[in-house]
FILO-420944 format. One record per residue (C-alpha): residue in three letters; x, y, z. Coordinates in nm, 4 decimals, m for minus. Layout:
! residues N
<r "ALA",<X,Y,Z>> ...
//
This chain:
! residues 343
<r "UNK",<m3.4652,m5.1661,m3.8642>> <r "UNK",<m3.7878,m5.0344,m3.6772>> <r "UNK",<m3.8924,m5.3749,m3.6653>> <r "UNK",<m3.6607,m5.4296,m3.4318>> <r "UNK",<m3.7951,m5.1794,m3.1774>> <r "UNK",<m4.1209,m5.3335,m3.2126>> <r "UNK",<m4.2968,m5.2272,m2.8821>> <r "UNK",<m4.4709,m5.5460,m2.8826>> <r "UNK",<m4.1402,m5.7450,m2.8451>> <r "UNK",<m3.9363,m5.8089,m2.5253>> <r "UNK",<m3.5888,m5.6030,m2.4497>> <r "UNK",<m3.4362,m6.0155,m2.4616>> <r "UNK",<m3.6268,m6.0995,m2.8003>> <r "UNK",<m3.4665,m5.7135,m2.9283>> <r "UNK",<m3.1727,m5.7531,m2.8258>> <r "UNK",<m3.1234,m6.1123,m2.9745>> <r "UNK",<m3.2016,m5.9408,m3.3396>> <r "UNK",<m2.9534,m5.6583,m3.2611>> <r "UNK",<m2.6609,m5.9428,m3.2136>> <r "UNK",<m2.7689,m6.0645,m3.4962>> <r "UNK",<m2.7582,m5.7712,m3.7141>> <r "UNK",<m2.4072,m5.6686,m3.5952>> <r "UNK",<m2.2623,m6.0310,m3.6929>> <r "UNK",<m2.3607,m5.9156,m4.0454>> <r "UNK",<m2.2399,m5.5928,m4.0173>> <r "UNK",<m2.4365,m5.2752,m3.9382>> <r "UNK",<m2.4499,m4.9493,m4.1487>> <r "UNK",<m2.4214,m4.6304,m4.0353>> <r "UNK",<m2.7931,m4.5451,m4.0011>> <r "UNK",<m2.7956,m4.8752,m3.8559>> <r "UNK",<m2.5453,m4.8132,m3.5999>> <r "UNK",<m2.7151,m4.4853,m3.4869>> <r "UNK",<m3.0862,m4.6783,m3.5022>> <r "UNK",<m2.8877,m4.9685,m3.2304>> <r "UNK",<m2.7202,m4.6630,m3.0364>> <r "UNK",<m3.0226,m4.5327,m2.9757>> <r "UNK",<m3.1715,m4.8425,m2.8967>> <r "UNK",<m2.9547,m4.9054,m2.6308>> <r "UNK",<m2.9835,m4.5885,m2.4400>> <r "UNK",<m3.3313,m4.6649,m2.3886>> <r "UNK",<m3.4414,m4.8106,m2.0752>> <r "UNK",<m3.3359,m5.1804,m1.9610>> <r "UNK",<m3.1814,m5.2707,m2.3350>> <r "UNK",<m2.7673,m5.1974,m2.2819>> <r "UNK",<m2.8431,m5.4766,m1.9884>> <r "UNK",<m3.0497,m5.7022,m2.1878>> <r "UNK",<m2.7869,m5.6730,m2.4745>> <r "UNK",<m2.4694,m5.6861,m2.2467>> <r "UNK",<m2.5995,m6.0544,m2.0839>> <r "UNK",<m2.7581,m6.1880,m2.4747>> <r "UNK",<m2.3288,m6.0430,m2.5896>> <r "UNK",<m2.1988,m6.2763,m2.2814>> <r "UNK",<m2.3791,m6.5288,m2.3891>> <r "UNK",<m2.2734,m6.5340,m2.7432>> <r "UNK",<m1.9263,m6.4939,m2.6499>> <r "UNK",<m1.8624,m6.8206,m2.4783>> <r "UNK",<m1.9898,m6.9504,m2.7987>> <r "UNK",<m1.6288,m6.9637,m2.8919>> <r "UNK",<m1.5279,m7.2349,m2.6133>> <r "UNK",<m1.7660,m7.4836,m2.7574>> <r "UNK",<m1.6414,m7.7699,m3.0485>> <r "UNK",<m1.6888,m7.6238,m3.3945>> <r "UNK",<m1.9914,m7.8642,m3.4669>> <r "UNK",<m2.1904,m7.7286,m3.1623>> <r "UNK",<m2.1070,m7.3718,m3.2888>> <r "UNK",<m2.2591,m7.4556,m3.6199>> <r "UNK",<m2.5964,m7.5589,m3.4655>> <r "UNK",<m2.5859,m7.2523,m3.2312>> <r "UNK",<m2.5391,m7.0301,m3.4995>> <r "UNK",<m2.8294,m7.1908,m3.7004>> <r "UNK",<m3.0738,m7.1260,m3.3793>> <r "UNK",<m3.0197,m6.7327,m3.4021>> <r "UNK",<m3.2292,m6.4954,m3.6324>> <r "UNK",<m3.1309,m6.4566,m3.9800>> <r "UNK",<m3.2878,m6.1228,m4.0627>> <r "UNK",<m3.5743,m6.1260,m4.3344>> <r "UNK",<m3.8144,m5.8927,m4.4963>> <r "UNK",<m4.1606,m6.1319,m4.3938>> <r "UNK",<m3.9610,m6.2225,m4.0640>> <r "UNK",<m4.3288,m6.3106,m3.8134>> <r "UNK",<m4.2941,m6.2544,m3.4405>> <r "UNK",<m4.3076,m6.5962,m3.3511>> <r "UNK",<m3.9672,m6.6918,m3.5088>> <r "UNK",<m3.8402,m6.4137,m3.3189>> <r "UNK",<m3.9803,m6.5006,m3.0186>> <r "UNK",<m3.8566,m6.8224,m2.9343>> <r "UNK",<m3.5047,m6.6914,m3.0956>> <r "UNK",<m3.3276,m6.6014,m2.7472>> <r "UNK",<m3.5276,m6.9273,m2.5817>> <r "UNK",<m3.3440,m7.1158,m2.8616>> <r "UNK",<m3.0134,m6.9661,m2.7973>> <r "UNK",<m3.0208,m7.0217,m2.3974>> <r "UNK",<m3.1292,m7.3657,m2.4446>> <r "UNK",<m2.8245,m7.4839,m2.6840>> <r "UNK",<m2.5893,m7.3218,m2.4050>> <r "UNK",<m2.7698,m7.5027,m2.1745>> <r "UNK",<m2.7269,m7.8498,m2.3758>> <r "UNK",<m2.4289,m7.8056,m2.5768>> <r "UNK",<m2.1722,m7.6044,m2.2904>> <r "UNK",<m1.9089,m7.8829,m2.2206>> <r "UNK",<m1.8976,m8.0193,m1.9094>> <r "UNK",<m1.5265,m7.9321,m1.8210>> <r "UNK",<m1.5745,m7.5619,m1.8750>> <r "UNK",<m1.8105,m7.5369,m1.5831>> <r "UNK",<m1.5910,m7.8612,m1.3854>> <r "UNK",<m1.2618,m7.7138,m1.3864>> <r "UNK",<m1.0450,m7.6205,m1.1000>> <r "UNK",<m1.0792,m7.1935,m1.0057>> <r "UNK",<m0.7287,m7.0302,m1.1138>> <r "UNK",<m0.7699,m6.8587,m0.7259>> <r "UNK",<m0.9134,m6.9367,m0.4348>> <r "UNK",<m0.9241,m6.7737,m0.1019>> <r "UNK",<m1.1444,m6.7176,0.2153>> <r "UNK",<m1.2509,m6.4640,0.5178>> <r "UNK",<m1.3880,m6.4758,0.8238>> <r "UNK",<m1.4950,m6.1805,1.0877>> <r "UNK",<m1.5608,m6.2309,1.4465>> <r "UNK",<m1.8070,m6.0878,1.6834>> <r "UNK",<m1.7958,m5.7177,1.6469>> <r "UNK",<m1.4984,m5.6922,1.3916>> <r "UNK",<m1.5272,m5.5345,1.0927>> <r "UNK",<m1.3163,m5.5864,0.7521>> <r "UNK",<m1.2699,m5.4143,0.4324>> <r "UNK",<m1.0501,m5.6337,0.1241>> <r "UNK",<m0.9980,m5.6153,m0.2209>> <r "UNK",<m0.9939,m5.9179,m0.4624>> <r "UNK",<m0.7145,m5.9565,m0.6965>> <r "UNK",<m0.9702,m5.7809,m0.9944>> <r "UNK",<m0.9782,m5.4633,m0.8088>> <r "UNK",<m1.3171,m5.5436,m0.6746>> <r "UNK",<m1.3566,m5.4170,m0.3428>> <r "UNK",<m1.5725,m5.5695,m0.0776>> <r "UNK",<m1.7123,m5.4908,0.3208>> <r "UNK",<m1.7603,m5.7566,0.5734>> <r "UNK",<m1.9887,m5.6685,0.8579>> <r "UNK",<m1.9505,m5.8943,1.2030>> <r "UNK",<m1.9561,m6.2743,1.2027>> <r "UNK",<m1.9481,m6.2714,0.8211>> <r "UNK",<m1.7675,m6.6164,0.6207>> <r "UNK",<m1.7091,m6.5460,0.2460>> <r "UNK",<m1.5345,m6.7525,0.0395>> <r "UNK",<m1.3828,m6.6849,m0.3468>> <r "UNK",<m1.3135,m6.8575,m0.6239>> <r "UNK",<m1.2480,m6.6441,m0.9583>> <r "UNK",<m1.2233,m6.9126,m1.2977>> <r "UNK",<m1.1073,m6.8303,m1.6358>> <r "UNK",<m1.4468,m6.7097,m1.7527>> <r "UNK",<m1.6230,m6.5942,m1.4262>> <r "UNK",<m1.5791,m6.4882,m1.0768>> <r "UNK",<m1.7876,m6.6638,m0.7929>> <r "UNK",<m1.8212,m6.5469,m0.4579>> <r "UNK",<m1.9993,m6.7698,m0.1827>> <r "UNK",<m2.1837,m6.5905,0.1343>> <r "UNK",<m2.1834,m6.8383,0.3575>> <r "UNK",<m2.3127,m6.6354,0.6312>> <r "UNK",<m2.2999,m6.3121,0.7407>> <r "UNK",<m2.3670,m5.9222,0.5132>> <r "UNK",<m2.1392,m5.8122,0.2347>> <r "UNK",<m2.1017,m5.4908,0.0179>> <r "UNK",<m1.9645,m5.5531,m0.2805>> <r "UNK",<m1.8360,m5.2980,m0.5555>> <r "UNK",<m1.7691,m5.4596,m0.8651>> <r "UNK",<m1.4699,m5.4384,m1.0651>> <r "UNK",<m1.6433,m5.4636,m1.4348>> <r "UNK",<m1.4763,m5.7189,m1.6511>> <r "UNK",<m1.6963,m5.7678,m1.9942>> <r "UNK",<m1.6035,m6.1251,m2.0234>> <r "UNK",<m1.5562,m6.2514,m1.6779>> <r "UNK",<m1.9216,m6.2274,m1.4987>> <r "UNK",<m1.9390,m6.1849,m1.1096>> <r "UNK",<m2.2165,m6.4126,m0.9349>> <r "UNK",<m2.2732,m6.4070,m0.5551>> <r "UNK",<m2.4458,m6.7687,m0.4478>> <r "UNK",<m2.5955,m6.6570,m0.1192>> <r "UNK",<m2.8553,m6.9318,0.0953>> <r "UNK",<m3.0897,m7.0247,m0.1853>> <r "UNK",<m3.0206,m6.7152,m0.4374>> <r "UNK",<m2.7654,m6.6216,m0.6693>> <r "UNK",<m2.6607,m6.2748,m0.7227>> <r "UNK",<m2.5317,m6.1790,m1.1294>> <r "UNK",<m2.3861,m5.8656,m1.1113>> <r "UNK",<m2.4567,m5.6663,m1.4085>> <r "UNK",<m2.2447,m5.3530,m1.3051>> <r "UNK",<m2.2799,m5.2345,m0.9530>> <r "UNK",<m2.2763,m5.1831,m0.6188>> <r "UNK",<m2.4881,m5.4242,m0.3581>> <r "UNK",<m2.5076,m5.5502,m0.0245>> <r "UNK",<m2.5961,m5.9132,0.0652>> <r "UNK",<m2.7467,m6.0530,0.3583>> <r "UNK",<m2.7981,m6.4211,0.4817>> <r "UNK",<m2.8125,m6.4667,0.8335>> <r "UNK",<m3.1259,m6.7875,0.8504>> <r "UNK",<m3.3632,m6.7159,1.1616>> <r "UNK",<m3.2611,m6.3583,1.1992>> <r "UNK",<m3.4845,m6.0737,1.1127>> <r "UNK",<m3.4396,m6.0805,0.7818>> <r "UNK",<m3.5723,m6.4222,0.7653>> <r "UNK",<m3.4316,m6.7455,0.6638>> <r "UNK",<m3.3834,m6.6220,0.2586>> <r "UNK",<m3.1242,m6.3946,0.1381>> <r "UNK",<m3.1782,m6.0046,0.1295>> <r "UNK",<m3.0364,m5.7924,m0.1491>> <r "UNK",<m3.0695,m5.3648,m0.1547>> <r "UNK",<m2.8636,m5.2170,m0.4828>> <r "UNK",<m2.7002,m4.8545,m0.4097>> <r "UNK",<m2.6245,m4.8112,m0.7780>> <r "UNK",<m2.5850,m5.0179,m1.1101>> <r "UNK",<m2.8047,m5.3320,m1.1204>> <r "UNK",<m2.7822,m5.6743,m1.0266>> <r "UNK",<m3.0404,m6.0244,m1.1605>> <r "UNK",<m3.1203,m6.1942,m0.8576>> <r "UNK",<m3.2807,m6.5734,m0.8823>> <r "UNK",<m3.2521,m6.9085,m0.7357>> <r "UNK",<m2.8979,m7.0489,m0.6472>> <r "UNK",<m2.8938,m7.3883,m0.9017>> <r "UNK",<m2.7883,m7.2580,m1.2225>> <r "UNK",<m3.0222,m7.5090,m1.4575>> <r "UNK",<m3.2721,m7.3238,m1.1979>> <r "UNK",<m3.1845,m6.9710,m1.2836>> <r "UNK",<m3.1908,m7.0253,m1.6791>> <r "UNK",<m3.5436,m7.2243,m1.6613>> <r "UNK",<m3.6720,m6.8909,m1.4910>> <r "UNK",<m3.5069,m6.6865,m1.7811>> <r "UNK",<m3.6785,m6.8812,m2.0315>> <r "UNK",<m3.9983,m6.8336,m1.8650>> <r "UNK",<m3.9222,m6.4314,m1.8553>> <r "UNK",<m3.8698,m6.4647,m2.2052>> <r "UNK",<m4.1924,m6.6010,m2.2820>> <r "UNK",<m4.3275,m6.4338,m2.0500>> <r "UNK",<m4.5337,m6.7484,m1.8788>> <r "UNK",<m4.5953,m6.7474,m1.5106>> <r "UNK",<m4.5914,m6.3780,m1.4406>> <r "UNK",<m4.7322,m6.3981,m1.1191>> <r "UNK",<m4.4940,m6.6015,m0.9754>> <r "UNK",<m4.1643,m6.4480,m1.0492>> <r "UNK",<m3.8493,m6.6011,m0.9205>> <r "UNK",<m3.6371,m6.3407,m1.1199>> <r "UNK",<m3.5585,m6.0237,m1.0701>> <r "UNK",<m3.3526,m5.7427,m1.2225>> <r "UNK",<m3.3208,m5.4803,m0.9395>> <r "UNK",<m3.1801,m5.1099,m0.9792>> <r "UNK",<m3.0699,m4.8500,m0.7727>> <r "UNK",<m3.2368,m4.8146,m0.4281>> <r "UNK",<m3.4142,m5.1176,m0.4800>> <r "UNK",<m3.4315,m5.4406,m0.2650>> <r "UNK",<m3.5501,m5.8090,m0.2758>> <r "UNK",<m3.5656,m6.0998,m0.0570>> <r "UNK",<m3.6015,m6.4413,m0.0753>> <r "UNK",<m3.7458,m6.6620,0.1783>> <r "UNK",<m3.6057,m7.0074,0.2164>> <r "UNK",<m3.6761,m7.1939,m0.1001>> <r "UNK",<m3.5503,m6.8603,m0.2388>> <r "UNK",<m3.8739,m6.7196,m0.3690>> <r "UNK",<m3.8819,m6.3515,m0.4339>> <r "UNK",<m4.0637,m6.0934,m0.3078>> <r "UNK",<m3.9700,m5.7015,m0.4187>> <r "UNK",<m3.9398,m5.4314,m0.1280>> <r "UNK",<m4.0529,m5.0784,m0.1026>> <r "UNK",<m3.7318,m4.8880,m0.2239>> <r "UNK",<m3.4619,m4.7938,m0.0139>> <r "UNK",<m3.3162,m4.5220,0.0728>> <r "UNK",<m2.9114,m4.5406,m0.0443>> <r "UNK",<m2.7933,m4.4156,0.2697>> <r "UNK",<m2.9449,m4.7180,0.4427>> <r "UNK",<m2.8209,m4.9820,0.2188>> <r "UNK",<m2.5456,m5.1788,0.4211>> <r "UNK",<m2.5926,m4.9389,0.7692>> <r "UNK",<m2.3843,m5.1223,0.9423>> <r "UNK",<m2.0748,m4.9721,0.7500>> <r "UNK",<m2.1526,m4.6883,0.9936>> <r "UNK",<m2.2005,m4.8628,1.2750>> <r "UNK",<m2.5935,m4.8478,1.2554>> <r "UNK",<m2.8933,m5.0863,1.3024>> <r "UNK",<m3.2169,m5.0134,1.1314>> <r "UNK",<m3.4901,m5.1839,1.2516>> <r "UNK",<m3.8653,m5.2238,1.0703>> <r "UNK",<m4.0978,m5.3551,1.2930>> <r "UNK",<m3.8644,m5.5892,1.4063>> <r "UNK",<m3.9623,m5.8517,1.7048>> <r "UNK",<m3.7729,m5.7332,2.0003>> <r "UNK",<m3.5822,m6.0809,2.0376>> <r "UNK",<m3.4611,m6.0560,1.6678>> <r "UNK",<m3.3574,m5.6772,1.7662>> <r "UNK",<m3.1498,m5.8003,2.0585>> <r "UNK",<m2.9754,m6.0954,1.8474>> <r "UNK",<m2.8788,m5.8315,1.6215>> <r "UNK",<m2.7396,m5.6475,1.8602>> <r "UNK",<m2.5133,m5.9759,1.9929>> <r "UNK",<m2.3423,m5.9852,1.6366>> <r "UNK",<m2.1483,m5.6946,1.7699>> <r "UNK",<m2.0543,m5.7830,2.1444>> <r "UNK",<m2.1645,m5.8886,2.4480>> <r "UNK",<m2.5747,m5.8224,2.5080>> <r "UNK",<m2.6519,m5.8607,2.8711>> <r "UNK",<m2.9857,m5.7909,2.8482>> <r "UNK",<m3.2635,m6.0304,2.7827>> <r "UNK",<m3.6776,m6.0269,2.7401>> <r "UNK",<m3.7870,m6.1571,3.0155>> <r "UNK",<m4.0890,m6.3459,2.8580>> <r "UNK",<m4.2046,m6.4813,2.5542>> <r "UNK",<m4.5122,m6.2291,2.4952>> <r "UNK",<m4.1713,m5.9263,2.5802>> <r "UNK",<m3.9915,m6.0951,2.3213>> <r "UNK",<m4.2478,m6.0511,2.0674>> <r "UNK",<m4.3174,m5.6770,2.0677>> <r "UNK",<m4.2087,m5.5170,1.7810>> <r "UNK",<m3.9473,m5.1996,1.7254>> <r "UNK",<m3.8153,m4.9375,1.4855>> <r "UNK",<m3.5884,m4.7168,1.4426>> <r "UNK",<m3.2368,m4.6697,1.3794>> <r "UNK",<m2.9505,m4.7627,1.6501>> <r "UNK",<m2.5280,m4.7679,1.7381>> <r "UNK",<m2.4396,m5.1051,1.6653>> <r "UNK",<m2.2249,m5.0536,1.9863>> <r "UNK",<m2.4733,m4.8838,2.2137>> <r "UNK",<m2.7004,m5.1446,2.3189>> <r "UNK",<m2.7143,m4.9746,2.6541>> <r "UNK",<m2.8691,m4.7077,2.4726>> <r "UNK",<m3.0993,m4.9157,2.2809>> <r "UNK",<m3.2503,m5.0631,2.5762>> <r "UNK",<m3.2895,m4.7514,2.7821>> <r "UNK",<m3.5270,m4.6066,2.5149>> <r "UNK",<m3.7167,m4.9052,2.4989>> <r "UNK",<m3.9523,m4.7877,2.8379>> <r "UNK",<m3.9754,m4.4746,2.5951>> <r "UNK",<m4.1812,m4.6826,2.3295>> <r "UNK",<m4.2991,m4.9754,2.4666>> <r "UNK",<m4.4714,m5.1035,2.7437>> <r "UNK",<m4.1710,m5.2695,2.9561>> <r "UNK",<m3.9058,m5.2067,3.2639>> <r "UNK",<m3.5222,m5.2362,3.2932>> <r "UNK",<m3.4419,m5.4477,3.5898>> <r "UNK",<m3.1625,m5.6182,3.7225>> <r "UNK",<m3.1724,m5.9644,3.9007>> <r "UNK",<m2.9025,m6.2131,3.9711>> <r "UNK",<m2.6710,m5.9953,3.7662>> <r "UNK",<m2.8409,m5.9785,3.4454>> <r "UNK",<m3.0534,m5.7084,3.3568>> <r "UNK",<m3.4441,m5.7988,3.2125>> <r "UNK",<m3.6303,m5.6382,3.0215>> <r "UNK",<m4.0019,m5.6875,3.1711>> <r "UNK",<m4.3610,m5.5933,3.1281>> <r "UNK",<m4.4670,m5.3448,3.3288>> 
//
């Protein structure tokens, strides 16, 4: 079975052999050949989603089944790589063709909704034991089907922490992205025109989560591409891990982060801001997610400068004291409402 650890092949094409293998049966060196296989880097992943798919085989009509089974490897001793290679391509494209239309059409078994206000903070568990954070001014809607669970950020920053259930995957449709949770726990943000853009913005504490465009024909055609490994400098799929972060801009192209530090991932659960050279207008309409901001940049050309550093989500007051401190500007007050000027 070495073959099948070829290094030459992709952790997808692998895995598709594995599945393969086990529908025939393994042996016991075989079994300790896949168990070591899947302790290796990104395979129990690659293996878990290739299983999922597989295992909604069973919903299509018998006929369909048939032909899907026929697209998977068969093993042989001459087997060539390119067989194998366009193996798991084969597989996601009779899913893709052959899934009935009702499975994906019919009504959710539950659905429910939640919405925070200016400055209020909630913390809920779904009926799977899932448990989830809602920062300020945060909508979130759910939906939970036979075979998956869908959650919808319509605005706002969530932390989720994912209830694992093998054959019921959780997906996160945020702005243009969507979110597949492969075991973890994640925060989601999608607030357009604030300063983290007009995309969605997604930091993993632990676990991992595949983040892609929103349409799902969209997210498989950039799977297939992954799989064959065309286009690889314009990647609009990712798999992130712990302490890492992506963000999409509008159309919901990616671009990876610098890692993270896990005690900044969703701050605001503590009541904090952090801010990355952040336009000082952007800072300030952060700041109004929380409560009342009576101060404002007096200018366009004040508005622009740029701040970091980490603040109270409550202590604007504070915020804008220290400014003076770092930047060129004065705290007035005219007319009642405080300025923040050039000086």
């Amino acid at each position: 079975m070495n073959n099948i650890s070829d290094a030459q092949m992709s952790a997808s094409e692998q895995a598709a052999r594995w599945l393969s293998r086990q529908q025939a049966g393994l042996s016991a060196r075989e079994q300790r050949e896949f168990d070591e296989w899947l302790s290796q880097g990104e395979n129990a992943g690659e293996f878990q989603a290739m299983q999922a798919v597989w295992q909604r085989v069973g919903d299509l009509p018998q006929e369909n089944i048939a032909r899907l089974r026929a697209s998977l490897p068969v093993e042989k001793p001459q087997a060539r790589r390119p067989f194998w290679f366009a193996a798991p391509v084969a597989a996601l494209l009779c899913v893709m063709l052959m899934w009935p239309a009702w499975q994906w059409f019919a009504p959710p078994v539950m659905t429910t909704a939640f919405h925070t206000g200016r400055g209020e903070l909630e913390q809920l568990t779904l009926p799977d034991g899932t448990l989830v954070s809602l920062d300020a001014e945060t909508q979130l809607q759910v939906a939970y089907f036979e075979q998956r669970r869908e959650v919808t950020l319509i605005k706002g920053q969530a932390y989720f922490q994912v209830q694992h259930l093998e054959d019921k995957p959780f997906i996160v449709f945020s702005g243009p992205s969507r979110v597949t949770v492969l075991g973890t726990h994640f925060s989601v943000r999608y607030i357009p025109k604030s300063m983290s853009g007009d995309g969605t913005d997604v930091a993993v504490s632990s676990g991992a989560v595949r983040v892609g465009p929103r349409s799902w024909l969209q997210n498989m055609h950039w799977r297939v591409m992954a799989t064959l490994r065309q286009d690889p400098q314009n990647r609009h799929l990712m798999v992130l891990r712990a302490t890492q972060r992506a963000t999409s801009d509008a159309s919901g192209a990616l671009t990876r982060q610098a890692s993270v530090a896990p005690d900044t991932i969703a701050d605001w659960r503590q009541s904090r801001i952090n801010f990355n050279n952040t336009p000082l207008s952007l800072a300030l309409a952060e700041f109004s997610r929380y409560g009342e901001m009576p101060y404002h940049a007096a200018s366009q050309d004040v508005a622009a400068l740029r701040i970091s550093g980490s603040f109270n989500v409550h202590r604007p007051d504070s915020f804008v004291r220290a400014l003076p401190k770092v930047l060129p500007v004065k705290i007035s007050t005219q007319t009642g409402e405080t300025q923040i000027s050039r000086r």
